[in-house]
Structure formats: C-alpha cells, structure tokens
Backbone as numpy.savetxt, mean C-alpha at the origin, in Angstrom:
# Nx Ny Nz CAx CAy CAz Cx Cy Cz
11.73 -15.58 -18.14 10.41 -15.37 -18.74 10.50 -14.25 -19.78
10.26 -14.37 -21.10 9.90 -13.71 -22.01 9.06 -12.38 -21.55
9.24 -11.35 -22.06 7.92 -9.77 -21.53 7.03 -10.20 -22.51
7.07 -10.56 -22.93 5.28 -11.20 -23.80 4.87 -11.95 -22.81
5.24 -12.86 -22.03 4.61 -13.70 -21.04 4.56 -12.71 -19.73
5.84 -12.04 -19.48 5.66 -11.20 -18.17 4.58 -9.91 -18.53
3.98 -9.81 -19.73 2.56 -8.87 -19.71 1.37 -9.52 -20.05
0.97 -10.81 -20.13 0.00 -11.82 -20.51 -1.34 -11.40 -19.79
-2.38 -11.49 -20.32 -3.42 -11.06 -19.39 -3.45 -12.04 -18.70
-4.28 -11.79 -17.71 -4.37 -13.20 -16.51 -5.91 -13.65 -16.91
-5.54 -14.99 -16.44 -7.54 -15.69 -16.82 -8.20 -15.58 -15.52
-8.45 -14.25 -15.13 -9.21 -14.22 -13.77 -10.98 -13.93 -14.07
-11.75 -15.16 -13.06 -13.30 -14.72 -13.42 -13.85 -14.63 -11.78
-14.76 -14.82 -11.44 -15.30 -14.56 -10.38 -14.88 -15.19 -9.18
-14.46 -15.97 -9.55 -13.76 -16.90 -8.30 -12.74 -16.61 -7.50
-12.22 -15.34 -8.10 -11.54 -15.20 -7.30 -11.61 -14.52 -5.95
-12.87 -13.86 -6.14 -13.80 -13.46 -4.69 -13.74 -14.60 -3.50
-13.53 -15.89 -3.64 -13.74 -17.38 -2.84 -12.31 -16.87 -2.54
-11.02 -16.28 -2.99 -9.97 -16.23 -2.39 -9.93 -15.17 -1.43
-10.16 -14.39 -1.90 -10.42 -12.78 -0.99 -11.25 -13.59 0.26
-12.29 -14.05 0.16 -13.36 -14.36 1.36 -12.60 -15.23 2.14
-11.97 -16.30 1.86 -11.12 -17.29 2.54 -10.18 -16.29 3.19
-9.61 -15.05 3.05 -8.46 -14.28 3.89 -9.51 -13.82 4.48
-10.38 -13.33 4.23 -11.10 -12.03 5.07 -11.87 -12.96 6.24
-12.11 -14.19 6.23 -12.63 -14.50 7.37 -11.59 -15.55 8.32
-10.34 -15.36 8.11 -9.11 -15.45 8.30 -8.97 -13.81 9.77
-9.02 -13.15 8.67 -8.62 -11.70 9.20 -9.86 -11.60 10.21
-11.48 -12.17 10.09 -12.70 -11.73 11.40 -12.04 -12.48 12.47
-10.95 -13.88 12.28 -11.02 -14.49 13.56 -9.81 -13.81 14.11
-9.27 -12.70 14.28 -8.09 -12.09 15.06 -8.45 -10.48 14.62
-9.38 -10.49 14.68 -9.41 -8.98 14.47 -9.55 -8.22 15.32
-8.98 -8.44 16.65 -9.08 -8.03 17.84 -8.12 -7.28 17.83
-6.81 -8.23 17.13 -5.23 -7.85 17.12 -4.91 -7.09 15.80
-5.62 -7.45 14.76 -5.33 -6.98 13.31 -5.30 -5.26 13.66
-6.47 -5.11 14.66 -6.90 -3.70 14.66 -6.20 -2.68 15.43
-5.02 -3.54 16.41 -4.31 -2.64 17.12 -3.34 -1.95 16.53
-2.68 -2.35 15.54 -1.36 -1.26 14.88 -2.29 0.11 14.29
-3.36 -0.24 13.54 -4.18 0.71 12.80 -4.74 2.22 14.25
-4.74 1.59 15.31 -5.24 2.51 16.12 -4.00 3.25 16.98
-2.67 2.55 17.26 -1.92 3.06 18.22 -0.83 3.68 17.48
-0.56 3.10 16.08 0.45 3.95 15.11 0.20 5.64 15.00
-0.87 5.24 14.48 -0.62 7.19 14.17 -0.76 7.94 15.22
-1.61 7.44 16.60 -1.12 8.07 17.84 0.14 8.23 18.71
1.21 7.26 18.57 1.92 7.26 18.62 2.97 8.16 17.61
3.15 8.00 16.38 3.51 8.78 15.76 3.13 10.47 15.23
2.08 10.79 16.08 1.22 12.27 16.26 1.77 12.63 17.24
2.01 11.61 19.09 2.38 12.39 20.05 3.98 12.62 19.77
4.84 11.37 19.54 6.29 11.57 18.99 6.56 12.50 18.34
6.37 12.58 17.06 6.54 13.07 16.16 5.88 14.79 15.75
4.55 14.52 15.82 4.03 15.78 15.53 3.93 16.52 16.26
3.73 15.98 17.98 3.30 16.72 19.03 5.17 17.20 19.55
5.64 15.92 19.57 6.39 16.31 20.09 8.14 16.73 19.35
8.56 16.29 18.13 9.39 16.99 17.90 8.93 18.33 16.58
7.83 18.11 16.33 6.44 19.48 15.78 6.71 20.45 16.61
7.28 21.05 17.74 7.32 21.65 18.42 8.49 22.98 18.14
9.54 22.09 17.68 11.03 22.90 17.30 11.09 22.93 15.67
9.62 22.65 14.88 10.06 22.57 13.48 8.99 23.75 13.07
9.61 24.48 12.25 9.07 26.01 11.34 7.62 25.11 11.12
6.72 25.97 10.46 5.80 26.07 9.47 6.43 25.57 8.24
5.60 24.73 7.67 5.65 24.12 6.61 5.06 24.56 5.77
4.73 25.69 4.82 3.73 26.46 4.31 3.09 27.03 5.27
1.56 27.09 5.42 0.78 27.28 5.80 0.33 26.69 7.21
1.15 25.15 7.14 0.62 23.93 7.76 1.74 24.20 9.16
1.52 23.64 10.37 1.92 23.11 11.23 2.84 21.66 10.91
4.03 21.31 11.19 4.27 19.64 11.30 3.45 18.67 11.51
2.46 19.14 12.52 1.29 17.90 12.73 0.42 17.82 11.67
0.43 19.00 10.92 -1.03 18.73 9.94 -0.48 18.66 8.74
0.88 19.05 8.52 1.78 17.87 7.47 2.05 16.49 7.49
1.92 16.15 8.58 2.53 14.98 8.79 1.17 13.91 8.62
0.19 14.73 9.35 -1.14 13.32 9.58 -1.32 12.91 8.10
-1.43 13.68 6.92 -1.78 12.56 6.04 -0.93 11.54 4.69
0.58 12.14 5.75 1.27 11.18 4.87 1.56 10.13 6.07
1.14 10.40 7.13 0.81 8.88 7.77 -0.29 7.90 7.55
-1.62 8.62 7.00 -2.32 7.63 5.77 -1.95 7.07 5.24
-1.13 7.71 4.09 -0.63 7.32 3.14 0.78 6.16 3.35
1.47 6.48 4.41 2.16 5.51 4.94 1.76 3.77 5.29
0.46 4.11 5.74 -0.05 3.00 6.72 -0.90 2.11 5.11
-1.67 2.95 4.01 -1.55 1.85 2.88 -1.08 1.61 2.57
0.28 1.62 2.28 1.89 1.18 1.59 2.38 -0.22 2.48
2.31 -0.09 3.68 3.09 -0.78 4.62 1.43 -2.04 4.74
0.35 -1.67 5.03 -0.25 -2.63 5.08 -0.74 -3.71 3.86
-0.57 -2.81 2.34 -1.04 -3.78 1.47 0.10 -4.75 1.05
1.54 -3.70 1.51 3.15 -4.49 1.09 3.33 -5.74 1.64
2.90 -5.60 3.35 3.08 -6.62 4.24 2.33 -7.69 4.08
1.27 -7.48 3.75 0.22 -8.51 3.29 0.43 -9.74 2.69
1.08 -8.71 1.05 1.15 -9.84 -0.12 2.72 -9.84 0.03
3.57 -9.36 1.21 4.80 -10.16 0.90 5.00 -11.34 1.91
5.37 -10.89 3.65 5.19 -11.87 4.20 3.96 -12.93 4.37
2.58 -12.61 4.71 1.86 -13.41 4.98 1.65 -14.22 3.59
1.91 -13.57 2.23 1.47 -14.42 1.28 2.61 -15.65 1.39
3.46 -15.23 1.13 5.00 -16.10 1.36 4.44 -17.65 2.82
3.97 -16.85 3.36 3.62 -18.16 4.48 2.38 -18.80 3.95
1.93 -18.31 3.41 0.31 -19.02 2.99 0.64 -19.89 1.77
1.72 -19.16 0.82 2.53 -20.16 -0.33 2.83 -21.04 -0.17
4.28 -20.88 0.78 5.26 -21.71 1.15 5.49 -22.60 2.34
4.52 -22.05 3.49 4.50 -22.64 4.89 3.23 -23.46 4.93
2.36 -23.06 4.47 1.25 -23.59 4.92 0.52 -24.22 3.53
0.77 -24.11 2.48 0.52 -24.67 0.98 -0.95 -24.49 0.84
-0.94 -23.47 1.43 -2.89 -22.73 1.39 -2.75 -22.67 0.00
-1.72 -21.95 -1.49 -2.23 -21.95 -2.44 -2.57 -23.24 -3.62
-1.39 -24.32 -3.23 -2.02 -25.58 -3.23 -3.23 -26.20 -3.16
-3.64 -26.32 -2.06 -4.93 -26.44 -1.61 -6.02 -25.54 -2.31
-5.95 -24.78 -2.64 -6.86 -23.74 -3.41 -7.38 -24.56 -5.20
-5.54 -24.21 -5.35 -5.78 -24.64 -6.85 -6.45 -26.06 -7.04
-6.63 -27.27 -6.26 -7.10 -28.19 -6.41 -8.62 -27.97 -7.01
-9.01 -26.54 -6.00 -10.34 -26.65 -6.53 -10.63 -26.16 -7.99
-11.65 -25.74 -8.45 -11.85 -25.15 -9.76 -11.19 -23.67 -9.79
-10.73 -23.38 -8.71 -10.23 -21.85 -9.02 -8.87 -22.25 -10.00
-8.46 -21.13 -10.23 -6.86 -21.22 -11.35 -6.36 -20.45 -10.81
-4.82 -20.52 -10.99 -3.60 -20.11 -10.21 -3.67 -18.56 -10.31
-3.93 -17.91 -11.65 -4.13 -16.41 -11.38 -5.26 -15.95 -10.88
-6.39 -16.46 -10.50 -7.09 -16.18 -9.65 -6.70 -16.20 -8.12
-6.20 -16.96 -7.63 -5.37 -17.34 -6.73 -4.38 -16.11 -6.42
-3.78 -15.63 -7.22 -2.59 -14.72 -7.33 -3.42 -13.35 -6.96
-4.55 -12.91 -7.79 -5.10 -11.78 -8.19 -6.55 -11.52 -6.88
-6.40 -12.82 -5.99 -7.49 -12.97 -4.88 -6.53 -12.39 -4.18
-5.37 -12.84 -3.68 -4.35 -12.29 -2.47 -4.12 -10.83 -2.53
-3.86 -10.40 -3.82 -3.59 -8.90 -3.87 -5.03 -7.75 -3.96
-5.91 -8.72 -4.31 -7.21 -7.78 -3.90 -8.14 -7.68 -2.30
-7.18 -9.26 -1.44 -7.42 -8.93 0.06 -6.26 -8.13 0.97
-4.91 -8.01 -0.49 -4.27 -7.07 0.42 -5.18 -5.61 0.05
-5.34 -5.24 -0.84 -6.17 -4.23 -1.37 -7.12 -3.68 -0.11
-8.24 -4.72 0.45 -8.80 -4.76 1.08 -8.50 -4.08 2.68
-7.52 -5.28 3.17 -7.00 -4.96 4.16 -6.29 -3.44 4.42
-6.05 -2.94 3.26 -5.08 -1.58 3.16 -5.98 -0.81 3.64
-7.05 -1.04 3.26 -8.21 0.06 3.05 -9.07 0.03 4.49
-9.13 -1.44 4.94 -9.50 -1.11 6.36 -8.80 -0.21 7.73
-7.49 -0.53 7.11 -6.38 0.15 8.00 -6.88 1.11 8.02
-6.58 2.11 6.74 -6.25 3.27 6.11 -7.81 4.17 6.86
-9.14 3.14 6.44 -10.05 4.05 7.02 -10.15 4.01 8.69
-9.23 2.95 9.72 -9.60 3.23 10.85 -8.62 4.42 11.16
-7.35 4.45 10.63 -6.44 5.45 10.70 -7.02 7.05 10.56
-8.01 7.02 9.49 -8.65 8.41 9.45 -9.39 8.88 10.43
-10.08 7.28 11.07 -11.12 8.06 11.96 -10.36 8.34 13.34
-9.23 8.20 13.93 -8.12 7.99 14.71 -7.60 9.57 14.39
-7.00 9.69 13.17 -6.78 11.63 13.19 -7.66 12.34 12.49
-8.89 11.76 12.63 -9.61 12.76 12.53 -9.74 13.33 13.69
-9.77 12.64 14.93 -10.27 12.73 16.51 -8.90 13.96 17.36
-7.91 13.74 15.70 -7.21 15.08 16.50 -7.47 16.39 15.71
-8.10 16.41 15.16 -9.04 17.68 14.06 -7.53 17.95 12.97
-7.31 17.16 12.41 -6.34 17.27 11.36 -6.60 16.70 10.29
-8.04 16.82 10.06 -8.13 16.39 8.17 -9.60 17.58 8.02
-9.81 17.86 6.84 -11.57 18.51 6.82 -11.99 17.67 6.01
-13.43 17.52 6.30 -14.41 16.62 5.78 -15.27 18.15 4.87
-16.07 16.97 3.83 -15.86 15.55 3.25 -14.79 15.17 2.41
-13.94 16.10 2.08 -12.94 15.32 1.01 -12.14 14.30 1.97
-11.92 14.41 2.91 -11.22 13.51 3.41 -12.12 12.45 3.20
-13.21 11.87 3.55 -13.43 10.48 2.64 -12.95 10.02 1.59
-12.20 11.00 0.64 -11.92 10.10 -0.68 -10.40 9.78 -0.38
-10.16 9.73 1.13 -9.18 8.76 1.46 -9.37 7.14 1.14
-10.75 6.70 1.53 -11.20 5.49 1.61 -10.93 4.62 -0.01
-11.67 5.81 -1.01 -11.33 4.91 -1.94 -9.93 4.98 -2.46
-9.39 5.88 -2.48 -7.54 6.26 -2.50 -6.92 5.25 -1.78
-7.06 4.65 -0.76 -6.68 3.33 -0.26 -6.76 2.10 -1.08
-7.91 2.39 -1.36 -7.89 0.85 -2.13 -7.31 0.71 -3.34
-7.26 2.14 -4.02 -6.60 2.25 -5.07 -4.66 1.57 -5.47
-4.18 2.16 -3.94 -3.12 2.54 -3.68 -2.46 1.17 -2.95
-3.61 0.52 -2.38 -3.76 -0.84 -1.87 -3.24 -1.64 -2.93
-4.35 -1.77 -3.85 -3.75 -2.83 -5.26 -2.85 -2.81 -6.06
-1.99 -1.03 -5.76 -0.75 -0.85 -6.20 0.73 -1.73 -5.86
0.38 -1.42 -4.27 1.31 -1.72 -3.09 1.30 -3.31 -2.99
0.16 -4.14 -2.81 -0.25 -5.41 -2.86 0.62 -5.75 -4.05
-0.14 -5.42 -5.67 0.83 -6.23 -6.68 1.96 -5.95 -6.56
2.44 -4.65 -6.24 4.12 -4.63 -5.96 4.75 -5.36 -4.99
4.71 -5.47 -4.05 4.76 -6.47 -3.06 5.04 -8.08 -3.09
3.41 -8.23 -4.01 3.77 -9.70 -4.45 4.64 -10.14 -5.45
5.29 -8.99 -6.66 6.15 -9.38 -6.93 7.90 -9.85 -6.20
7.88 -9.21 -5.41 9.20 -9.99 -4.71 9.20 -11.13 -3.85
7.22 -11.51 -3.90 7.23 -12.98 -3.36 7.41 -13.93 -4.37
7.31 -13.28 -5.31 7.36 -14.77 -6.53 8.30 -15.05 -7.07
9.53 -13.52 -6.60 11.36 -14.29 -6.59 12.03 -14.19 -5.82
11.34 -14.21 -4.41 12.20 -14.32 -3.73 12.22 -15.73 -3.03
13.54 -16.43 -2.47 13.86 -18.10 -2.45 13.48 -18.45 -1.18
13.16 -17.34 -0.07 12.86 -17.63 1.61 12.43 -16.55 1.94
11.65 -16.60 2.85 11.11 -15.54 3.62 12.45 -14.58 4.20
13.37 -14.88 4.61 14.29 -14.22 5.04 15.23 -13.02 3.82
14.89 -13.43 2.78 15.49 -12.59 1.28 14.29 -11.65 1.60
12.95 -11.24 2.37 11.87 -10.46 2.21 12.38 -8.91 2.65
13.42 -9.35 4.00 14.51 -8.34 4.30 15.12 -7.56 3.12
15.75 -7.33 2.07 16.16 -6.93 1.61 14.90 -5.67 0.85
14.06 -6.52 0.25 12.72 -5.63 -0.65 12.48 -4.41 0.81
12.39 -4.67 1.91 11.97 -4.46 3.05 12.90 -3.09 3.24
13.98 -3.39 3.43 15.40 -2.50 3.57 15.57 -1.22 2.80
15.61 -1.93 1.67 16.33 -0.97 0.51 15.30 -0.51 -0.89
13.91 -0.58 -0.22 12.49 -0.26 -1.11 11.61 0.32 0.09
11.17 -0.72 0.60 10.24 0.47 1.83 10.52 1.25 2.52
11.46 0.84 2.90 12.47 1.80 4.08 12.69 3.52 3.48
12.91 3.15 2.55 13.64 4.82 1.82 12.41 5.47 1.69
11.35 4.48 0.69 10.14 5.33 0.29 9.50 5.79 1.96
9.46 5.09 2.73 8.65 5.87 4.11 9.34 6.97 4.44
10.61 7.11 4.17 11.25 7.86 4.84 11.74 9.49 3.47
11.40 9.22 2.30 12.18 10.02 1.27 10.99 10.21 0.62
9.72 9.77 0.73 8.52 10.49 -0.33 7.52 11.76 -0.18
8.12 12.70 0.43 7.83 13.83 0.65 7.09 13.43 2.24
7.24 12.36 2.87 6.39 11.95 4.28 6.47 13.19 5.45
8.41 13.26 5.68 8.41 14.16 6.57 9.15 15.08 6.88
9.30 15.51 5.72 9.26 17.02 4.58 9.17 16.91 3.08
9.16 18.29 2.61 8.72 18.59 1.32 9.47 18.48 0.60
9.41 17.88 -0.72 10.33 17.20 -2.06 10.49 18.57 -2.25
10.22 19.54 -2.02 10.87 20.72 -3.00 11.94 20.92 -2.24
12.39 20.87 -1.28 13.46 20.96 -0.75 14.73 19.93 -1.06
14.50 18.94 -1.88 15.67 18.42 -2.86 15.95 19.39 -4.13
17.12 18.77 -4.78 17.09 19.16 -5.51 16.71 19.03 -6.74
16.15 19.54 -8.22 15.40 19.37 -8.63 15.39 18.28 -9.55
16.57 17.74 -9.61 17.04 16.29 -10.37 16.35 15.17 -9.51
16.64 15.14 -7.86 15.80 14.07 -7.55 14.58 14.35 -7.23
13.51 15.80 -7.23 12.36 15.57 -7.22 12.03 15.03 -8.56
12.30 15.50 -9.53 12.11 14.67 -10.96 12.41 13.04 -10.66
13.45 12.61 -10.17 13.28 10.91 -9.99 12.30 10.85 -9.32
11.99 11.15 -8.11 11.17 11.03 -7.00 10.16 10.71 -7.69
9.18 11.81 -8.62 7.66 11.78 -9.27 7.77 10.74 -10.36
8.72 10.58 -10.86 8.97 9.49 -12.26 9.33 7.83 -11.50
9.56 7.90 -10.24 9.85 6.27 -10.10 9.35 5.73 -8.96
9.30 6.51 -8.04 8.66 6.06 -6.57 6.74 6.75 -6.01
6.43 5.21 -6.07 5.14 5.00 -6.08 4.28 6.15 -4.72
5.43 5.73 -3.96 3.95 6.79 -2.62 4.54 8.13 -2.73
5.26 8.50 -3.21 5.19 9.93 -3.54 3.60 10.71 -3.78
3.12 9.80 -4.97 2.11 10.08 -5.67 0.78 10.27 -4.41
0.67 9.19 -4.01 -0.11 8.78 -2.88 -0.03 9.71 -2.01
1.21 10.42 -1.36 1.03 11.22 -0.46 0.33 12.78 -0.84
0.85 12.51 -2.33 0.23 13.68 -2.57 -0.73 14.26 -3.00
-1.74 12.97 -2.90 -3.10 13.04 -3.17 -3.84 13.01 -1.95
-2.98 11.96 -1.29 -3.74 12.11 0.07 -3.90 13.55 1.11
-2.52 14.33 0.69 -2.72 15.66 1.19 -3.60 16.73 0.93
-3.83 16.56 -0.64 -5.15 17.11 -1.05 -6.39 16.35 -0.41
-6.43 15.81 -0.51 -7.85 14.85 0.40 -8.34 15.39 1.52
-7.43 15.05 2.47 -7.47 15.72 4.21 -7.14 16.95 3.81
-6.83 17.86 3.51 -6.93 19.45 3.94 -7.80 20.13 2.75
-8.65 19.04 2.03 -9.81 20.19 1.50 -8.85 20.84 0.33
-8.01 20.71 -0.45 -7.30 20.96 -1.35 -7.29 20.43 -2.50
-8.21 19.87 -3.40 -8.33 19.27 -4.48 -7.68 20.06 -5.89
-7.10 20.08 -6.45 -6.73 20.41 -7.84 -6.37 19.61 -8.90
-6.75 20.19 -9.89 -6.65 19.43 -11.17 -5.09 18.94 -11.85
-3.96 19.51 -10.98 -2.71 18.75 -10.78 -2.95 16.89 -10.57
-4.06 17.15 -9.56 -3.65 15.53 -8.77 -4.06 14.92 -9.92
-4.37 15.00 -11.10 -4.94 13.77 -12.50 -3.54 13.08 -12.96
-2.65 14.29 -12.91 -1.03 13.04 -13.27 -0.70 12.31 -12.19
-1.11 12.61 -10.50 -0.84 11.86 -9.99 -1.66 10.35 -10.11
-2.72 10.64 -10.04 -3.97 9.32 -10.43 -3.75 8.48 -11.34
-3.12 9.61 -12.51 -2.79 8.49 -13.81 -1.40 7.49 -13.56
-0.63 8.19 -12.57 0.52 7.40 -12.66 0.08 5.89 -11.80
-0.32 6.34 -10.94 -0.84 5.05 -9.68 -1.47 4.51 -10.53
-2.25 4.58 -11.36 -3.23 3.49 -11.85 -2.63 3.03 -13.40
-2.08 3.53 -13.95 -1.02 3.29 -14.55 0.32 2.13 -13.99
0.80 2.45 -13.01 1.69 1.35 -12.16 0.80 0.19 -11.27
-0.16 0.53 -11.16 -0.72 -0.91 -10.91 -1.30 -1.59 -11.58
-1.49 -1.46 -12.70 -1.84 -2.19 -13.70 -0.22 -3.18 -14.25
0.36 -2.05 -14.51 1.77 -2.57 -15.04 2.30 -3.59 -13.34
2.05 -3.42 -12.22 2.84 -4.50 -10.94 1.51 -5.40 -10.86
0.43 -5.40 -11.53 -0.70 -6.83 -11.13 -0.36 -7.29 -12.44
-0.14 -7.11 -13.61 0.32 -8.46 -15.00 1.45 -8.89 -14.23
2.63 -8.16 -13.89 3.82 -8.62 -14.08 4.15 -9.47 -12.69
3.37 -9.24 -11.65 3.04 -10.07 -10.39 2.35 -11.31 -10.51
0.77 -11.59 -11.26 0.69 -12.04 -11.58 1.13 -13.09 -12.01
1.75 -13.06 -13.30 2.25 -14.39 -14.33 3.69 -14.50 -13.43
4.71 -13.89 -12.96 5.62 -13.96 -11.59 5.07 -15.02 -10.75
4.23 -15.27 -10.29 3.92 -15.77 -9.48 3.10 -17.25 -9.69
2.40 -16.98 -11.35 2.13 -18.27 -12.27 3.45 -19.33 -12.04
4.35 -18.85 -12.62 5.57 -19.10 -13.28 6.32 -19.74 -11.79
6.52 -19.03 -10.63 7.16 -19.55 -9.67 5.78 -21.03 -8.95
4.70 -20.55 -9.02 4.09 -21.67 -8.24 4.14 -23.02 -9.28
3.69 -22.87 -10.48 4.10 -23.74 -11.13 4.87 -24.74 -11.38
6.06 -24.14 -11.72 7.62 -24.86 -11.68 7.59 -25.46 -10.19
C-alpha cells in the first residue's frame, strides 16, 4: 500500500455508532464476567505487589511503592483492555465469526466498520479503567477530583491503544501470529514505561527513546498527575503526543484493515 493510501481519510458518518452498539450489547450479555478482571487485578496486584513486595522497596520520591504503583496500574489496565479488544476479539469477530461481513452487507461501509470496533475498544477501556479507580480509590491512593480526569484519559488513551492494536489485526495471517505483537510490544511497554519504577533511573539515551516512541509512557504520566492531585503544564507534550499518535494509528489502522478485508 502506497502512504498516500496508508494516510487516506476514512468515509466514516454516523453509522458507525450501529457498530459500537452491536459490541456493547454483546458486552451487557456477559457482563457479569467482563467485570471480574477490572475488580480483582489491581487488588491483586496492590496486595502482591504494593502491599507486599512495597514493603522492602525505598521511597520513591515522596511516594510509597503502593502509591507509585496504583496509577500506573490505571494506566496499565487501558493499554491491555483497549489492545485486547481490537486485537484478539476483533480477529474472531473478522475471521471466526464473519461478524464484519455481515455488517458490511448493510448500508454501513467497511471504515465505519473498522472505526466502530476501535471506538468500542475505546469504550470498553474506559469502563475498565473507571471501575479500576473506584477499586483503588477504596485503598485511599488517588485524591479527588483530579482523579476523575482519569475517566476521560481512558478514553483518550483507549482510541490510542484500540487503533494500535487493530493495526496488527489487519496483518496479521492467524490469531496465533497475535503472540508475537503480544510478546515483544506489550510485554516490554507494561513492564519498561516508567510502571514499576522511574524512567529517570535509565539512562538518559533511553529515557529520550522511551518519551519519543513508546505510547504508555505518556499515559502513565499523566495518569500520575491525575491521582495524586499533581497537574502541571509539562503534561501538554504529553497530551499532544497521545493525541497526535492516535490520530496517526486510527488512518493507518483504518485503511490496514480496508485493504486486508477487502482483498
């Protein structure tokens, strides 16, 4: 594909809300189960982790391990829920079940189709993300009200993660190649974006990669301002970059995904 075609605007109009609604009442009939990772993760990873190896780790600034840690487990849990979304389940709704088939028959169009999935992963990120808050909030590790502007920071960060995501569904040949995006992209970023310790403690060549190429860096570090009542006029390069990169992973996901359903 030509980069004139891989930056094409997409012909998306209202319809594509009929795609979003078709997942989301998908997602009311199991939402019994949808809702359990969102509630037992970060408790689990608070008593493990914060409570319990938080115990033998210094001060982190100011902060405790636990009250470092709770909100790059936010920020964790929109990455992993909008990724998972639009990589595996879209991949099955593509390829297993020819749900996007069935779609396009109707009057909707294929980038609507494309641009519906990544705005119910969007969605879904954001439901996580806000039951997750109200979950550590209940261990007094965020201050209100800035911590609400977690909610819309989710969704933001959602449609990042979603179009990124769906691009490795639209080249990748089987669900089983999803392993690799999985491996050697999520894996590092959960584990290397300042989550659970501080980028200044690299050195200063890869905090410079770090802020210039990997997406939840940014995220975590807005989200940390959020929950601890820390807002500064720093976080605008972070904002610009996220919304900046999701613009640039929804064209290029997008027509990716034109181009593979098509053919």
């Amino acid at each position: 594909m030509s980069p004139r075609n891989l930056f094409r605007i997409p012909n998306v109009g209202r319809r594509v809300w009929h795609v979003w609604r078709r997942d989301y009442d998908v997602f009311l009939k199991t939402y019994k189960v949808n809702f359990i990772p969102p509630i037992l993760e970060p408790i689990l990873y608070l008593a493990a982790m914060g409570f319990g190896l938080g115990v033998f780790v210094e001060m982190i600034g100011d902060k405790t391990f636990v009250e470092f840690l709770a909100p790059a487990l936010l920020a964790i849990s929109m990455m992993m829920a909008a990724f998972f979304e639009c990589t595996y389940a879209s991949f099955v709704r593509m390829y297993y079940q020819k749900t996007f088939d069935a779609i396009v028959a109707t009057p909707v169009n294929m980038d609507e189709v494309v641009a519906g999935e990544i705005l119910w992963g969007a969605t879904r990120c954001t439901i996580y993300s806000t039951v997750m808050l109200a979950v550590v909030s209940l261990f007094g590790l965020v201050q209100y009200p800035t911590a609400l502007l977690v909610i819309p920071l989710s969704f933001l960060a959602g449609l990042m993660f979603a179009s990124f995501g769906m691009i490795f569904t639209a080249v990748t040949p089987n669900i089983e190649s999803l392993n690799y995006p999985t491996s050697l992209v999520i894996t590092p970023m959960f584990l290397l974006s300042g989550t659970f310790f501080p980028l200044d403690t690299l050195p200063q060549g890869a905090q410079y990669l770090a802020y210039s190429i990997v997406p939840l860096v940014h995220v975590v570090d807005i989200s940390r301002a959020c929950t601890y009542g820390d807002l500064e006029l720093g976080l605008v390069w972070n904002l610009l970059w996220i919304l900046a990169a999701t613009v640039l992973f929804f064209l290029i996901s997008v027509n990716l995904m034109k181009r593979r359903l098509v053919l």
